[in-house]
C-alpha positions in Angstrom: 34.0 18.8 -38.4 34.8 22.6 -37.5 31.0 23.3 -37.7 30.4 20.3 -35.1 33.0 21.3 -32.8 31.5 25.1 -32.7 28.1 23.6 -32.1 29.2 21.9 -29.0 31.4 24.2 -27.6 28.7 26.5 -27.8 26.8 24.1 -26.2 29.1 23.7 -23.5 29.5 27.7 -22.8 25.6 28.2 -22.5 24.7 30.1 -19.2 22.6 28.0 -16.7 19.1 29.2 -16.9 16.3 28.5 -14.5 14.7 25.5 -17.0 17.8 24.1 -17.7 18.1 23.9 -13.6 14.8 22.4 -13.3 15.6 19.6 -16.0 18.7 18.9 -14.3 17.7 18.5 -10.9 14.5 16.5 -12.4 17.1 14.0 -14.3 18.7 13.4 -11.1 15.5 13.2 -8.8 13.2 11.4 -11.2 15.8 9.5 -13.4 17.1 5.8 -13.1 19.6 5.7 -15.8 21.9 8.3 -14.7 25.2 7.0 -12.0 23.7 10.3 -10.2 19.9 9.4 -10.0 20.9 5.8 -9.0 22.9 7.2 -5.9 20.2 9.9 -5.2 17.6 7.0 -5.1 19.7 4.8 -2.7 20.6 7.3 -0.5 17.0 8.2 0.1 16.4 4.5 0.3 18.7 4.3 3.3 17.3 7.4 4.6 14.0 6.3 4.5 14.8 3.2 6.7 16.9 5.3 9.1 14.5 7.4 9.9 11.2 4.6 10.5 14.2 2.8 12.9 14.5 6.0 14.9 10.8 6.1 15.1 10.7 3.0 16.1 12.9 2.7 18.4 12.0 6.1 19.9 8.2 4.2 20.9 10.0 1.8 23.3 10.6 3.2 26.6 14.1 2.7 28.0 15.4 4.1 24.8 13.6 6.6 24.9 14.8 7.5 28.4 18.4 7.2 27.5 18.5 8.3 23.8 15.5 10.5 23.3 17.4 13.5 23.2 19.3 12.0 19.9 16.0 11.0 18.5 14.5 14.3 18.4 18.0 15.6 16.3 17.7 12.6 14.0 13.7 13.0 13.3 14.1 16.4 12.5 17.3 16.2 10.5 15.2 13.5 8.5 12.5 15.7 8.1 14.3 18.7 7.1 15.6 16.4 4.7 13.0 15.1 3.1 11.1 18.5 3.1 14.4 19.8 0.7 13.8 16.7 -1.1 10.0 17.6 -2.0 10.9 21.2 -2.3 13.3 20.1 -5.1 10.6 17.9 -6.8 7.8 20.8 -6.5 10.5 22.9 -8.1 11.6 20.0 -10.9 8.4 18.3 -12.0 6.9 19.7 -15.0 3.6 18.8 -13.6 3.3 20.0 -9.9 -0.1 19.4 -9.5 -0.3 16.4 -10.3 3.1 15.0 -8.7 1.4 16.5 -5.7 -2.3 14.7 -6.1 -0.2 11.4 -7.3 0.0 8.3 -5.1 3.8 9.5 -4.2 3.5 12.4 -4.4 0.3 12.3 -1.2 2.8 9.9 0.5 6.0 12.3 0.4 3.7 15.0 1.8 2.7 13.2 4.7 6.2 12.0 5.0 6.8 15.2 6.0 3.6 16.6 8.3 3.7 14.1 11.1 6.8 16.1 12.6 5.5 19.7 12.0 2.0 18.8 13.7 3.7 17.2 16.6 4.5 20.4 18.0 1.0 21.5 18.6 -0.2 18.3 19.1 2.2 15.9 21.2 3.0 12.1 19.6 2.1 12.6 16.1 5.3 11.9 15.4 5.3 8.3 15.7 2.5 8.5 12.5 6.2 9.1 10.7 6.2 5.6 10.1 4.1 6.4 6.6 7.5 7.0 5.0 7.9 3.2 4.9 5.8 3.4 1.9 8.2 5.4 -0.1 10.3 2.1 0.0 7.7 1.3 -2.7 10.2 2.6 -5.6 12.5 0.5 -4.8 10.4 -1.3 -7.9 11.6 1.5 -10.1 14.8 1.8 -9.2 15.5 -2.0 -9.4 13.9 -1.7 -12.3 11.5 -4.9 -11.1 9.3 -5.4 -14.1 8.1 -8.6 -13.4 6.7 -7.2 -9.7 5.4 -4.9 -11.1 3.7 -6.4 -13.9 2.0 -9.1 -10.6 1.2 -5.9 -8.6 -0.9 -4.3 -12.3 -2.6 -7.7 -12.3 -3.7 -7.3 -8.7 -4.6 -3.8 -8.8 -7.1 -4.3 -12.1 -8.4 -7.2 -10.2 -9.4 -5.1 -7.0 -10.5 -2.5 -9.8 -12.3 -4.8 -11.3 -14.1 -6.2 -8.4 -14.7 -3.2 -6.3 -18.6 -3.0 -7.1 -19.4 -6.9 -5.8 -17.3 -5.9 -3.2 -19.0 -2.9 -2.4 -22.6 -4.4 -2.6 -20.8 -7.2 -0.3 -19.8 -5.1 2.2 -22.7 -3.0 2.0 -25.2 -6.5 2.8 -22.4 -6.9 5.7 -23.0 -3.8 7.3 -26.5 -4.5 7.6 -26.4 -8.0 8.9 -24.4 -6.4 11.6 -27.2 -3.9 12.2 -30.0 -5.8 12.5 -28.3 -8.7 14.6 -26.4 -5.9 16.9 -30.1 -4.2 17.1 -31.9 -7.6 18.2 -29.2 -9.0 20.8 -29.4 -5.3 22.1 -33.5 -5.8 22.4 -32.7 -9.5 23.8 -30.0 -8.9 26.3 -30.1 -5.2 27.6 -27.7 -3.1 29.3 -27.4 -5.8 32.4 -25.7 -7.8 30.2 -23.1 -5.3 28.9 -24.9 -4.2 25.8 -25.7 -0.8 26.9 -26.3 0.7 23.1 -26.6 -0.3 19.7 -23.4 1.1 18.8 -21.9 -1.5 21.2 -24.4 -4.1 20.2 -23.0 -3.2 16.3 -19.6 -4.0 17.6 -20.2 -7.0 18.9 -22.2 -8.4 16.4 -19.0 -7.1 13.7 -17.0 -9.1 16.5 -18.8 -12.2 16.3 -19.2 -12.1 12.8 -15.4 -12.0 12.0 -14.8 -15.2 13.9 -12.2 -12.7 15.9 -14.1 -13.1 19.7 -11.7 -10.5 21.8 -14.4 -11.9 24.6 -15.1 -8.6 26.3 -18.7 -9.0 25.8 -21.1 -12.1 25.6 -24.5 -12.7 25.4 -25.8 -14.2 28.3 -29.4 -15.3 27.9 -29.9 -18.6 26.1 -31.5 -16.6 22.8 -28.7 -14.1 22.7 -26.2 -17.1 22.6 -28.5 -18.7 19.7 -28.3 -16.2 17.8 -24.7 -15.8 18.9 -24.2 -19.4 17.1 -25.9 -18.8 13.8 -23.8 -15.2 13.3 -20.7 -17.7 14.4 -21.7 -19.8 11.5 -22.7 -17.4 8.9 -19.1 -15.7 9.8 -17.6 -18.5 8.0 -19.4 -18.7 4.8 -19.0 -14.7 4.7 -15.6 -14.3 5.0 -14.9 -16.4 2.0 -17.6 -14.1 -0.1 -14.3 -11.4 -0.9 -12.1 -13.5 -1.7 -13.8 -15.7 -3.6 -14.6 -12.4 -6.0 -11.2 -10.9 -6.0 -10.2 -14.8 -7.0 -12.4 -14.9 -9.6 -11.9 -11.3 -11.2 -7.7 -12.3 -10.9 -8.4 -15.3 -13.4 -9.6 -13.3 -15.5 -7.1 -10.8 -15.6 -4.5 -12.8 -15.8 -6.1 -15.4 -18.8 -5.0 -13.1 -21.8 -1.4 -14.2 -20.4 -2.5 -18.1 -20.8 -2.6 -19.8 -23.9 -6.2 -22.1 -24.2 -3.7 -24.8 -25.6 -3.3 -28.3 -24.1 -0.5 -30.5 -24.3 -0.9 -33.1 -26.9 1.4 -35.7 -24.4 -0.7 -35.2 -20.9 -3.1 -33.4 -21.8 -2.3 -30.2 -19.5 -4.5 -26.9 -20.1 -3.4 -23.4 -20.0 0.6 -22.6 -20.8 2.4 -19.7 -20.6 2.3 -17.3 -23.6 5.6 -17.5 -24.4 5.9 -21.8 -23.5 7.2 -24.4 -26.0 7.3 -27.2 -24.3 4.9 -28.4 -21.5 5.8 -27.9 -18.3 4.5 -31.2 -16.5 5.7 -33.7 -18.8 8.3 -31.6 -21.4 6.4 -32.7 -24.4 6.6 -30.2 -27.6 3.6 -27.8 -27.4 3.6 -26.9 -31.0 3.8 -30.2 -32.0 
């Protein structure tokens, strides 16, 4: 017992030194399990919303005519504040480089830049609104695993499919191109197509069903072939999600169970399902 008690009290009379600083201040920053990190996460939480409402708000005219003056303190109190914040988890992480090249780690940077740019170049501030995604670990905090299990299914899925998509796109781009290029031949500059470019834009226009209406063929072959992108618009659109359907299933079929229910006769349970879900009959019957 005496040797115990001289162990930790020599433990308890060791002199802070700059690592044990570091793993402290990373504990709080970083950690979930501590009283301290919980309120250090919420806090920034509630900051993070505060200062995307300031923005906000500070876009819309009359308030910015009556309150600017007390948006300008807030968005810079909110910066400084957040540039402490990554200045403390430059100075914590035991990885810097790669906290800085990580997904957060890019999005607490430009957190940061939108407001120190803004004063050489006027209303980049309003770009502040990036800090919304820092609401993102609100997952980790609330310790979501179920969202975040959905959100790795979704992510190999894109991962997954990013090469069909890739081609896909890639085949889109050059429809576009040759139908911009022909209604440009067809039509001319008379008619408001005054360069490929635009010609492109339309075509992406037409394509994607969205039809702003700022430009239309006027010739009867320019409206033909107007029609047939129309149409083809439909049966594309459907191409991506179709593949980013198809690669989910199979992400997500380790989790079902190629069982039927011996009642009603229903395919594909849950792993962890006993009974069936559409009529209650005993799975493992």
């Amino acid at each position: 017992m005496k040797q115990i008690k001289n162990r930790l009290s020599k433990t308890q009379d060791k002199p802070l030194t700059l690592g044990r600083l570091r793993h402290d201040i990373h504990v709080v920053i970083d950690g979930t399990d501590t009283p301290m990190g919980k309120l250090f996460d919420i806090v920034l939480l509630v900051a993070v919303l505060a200062s995307v409402a300031v923005v906000m708000l500070d876009s819309v005219l009359i308030m910015r005519m009556q309150y600017g003056r007390y948006f300008f303190y807030a968005e810079w109190f909110f910066t400084i504040l957040f540039t402490f914040e990554y200045v403390l988890r430059l100075f914590s992480t035991p990885n810097r480089l790669r906290y800085m090249l990580s997904f957060y780690g890019v999005v607490d940077f430009l957190s940061i830049l939108p407001t120190y740019l803004s004063l050489m170049f006027g209303g980049l501030q309003y770009l502040l609104v990036v800090r919304i995604l820092r609401l993102l670990r609100i997952f980790r905090i609330l310790k979501m695993a179920d969202y975040m299990q959905q959100a790795g299914f979704l992510t190999m899925a894109l991962r997954s499919s990013r090469h069909k998509i890739v081609v896909f796109f890639l085949a889109v781009i050059i429809l576009v191109t040759i139908f911009g290029s022909v209604v440009y031949v067809i039509e001319g500059a008379e008619n408001g197509f005054t360069s490929i470019p635009v010609s492109i834009y339309w075509a992406i226009v037409t394509m994607t069903t969205v039809g702003y209406g700022d430009m239309s063929p006027k010739t009867p072959v320019g409206q033909a072939i107007a029609s047939f992108v129309m149409i083809m618009g439909y049966s594309i659109i459907a191409v991506p999600t179709g593949l980013f359907t198809a690669e989910l299933t199979k992400t997500m079929r380790p989790q079902l169970q190629p069982i039927s229910c011996p009642n009603c006769g229903k395919f594909g349970h849950a792993a962890e399902a006993k009974f069936c879900d559409r009529c209650g009959h005993d799975l493992h019957v």
